[in-house]
N, C-alpha and C positions, 0 to 999 in steps of 0.2 A: 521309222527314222525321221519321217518327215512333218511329224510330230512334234517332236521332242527338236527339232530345229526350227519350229513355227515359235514352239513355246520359249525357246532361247532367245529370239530375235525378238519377242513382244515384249519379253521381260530386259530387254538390253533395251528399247524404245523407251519402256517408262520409267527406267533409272535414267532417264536424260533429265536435270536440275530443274528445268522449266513444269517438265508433269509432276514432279516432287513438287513444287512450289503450291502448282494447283490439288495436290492432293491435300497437303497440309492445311491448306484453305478449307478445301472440303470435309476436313477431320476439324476441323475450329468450326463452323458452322455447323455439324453435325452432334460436337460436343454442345453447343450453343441451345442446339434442339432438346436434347436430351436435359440440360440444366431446367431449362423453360416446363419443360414436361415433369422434370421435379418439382417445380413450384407448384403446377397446378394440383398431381397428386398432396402435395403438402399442404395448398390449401385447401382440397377435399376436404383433409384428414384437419386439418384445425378447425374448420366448420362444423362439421362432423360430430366433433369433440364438443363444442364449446353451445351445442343445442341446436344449430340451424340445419335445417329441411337439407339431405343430398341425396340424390336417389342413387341406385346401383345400376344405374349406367353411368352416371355420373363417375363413378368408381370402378365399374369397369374400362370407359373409355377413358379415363389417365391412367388408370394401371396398361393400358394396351399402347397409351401414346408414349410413354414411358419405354416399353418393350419394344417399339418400333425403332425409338430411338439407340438404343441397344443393342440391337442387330442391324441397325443401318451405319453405326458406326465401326462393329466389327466386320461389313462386309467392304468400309470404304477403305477399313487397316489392310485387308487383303487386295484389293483391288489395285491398293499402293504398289502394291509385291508383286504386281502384273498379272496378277489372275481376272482372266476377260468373264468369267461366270460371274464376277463378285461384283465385275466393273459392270456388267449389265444390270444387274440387280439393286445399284446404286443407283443408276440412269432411272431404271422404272420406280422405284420405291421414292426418290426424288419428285418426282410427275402425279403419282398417282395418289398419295397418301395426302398434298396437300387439298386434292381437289375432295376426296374422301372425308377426310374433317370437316370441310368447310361445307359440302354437301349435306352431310348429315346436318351438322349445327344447324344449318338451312332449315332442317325441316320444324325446328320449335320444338318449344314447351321446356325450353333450356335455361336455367337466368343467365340476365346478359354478362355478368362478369365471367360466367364460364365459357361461353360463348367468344369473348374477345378473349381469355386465355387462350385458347383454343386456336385462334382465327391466328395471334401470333406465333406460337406453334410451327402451324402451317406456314405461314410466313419466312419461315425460318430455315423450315425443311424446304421449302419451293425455294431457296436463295440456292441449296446446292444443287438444283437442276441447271443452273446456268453457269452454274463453275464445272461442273464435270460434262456436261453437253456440248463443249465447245470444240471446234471439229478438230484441232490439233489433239486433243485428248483421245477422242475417236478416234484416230487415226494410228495414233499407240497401240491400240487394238483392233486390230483386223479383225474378219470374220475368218473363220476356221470353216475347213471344207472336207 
């Protein structure tokens, strides 16, 4: 039972207007990621198309930046709805995926147009690490014990 009144009380915490505010922020930057991450796939795919050199990482890595964005915006939908698994998953996927891109692109042999899509991207998605990191949002969500 004390459970199920853990999960009542977190889910009454982030229906408070203020985490609603900051979530919708964070599903508008997330959608933001995901647009961006369709361009770059799209201009794989028109280069591609029209005769220039893309390798298939190049196509791997927007079809993956793509899918990240995907499920990072369906975990931030849930997250809304008080689920603390989806809200941490947010946090880390927030954190870790921009330093991941930009990591990689680091290491070359990338042209630089893909390289600053990419960098923006990241960019983009590291914005919602500091909307949903903010300790009042954290505090919506307790740890469970």
């Amino acid at each position: 039972m004390e459970t199920t009144a853990h999960t009542t009380s977190a889910a009454a915490h982030i229906a408070h207007p203020r985490h609603q505010r900051t979530f919708r922020k964070a599903k508008l930057i997330v959608a933001a990621y995901g647009a961006l991450s369709s361009v770059v796939l799209l201009t794989v795919v028109i280069r591609a198309l029209t005769g220039h050199t893309v390798s298939s990482f190049m196509w791997g890595r927007s079809g993956g930046v793509l899918a990240s964005a995907a499920v990072t915006y369906w975990l931030t939908v849930i997250a809304a709805q008080g689920k603390r698994w989806a809200y941490v998953r947010v946090r880390v996927v927030s954190v870790v995926v921009p330093i991941a891109i930009v990591a990689v692109d680091i290491i070359g042999g990338l042209p630089g147009w893909f390289v600053a899509m990419q960098v923006v991207c990241a960019l983009t998605i590291g914005a919602t690490a500091f909307v949903v990191n903010g300790s009042d949002v954290r505090a919506a969500f307790p740890k469970q014990r």
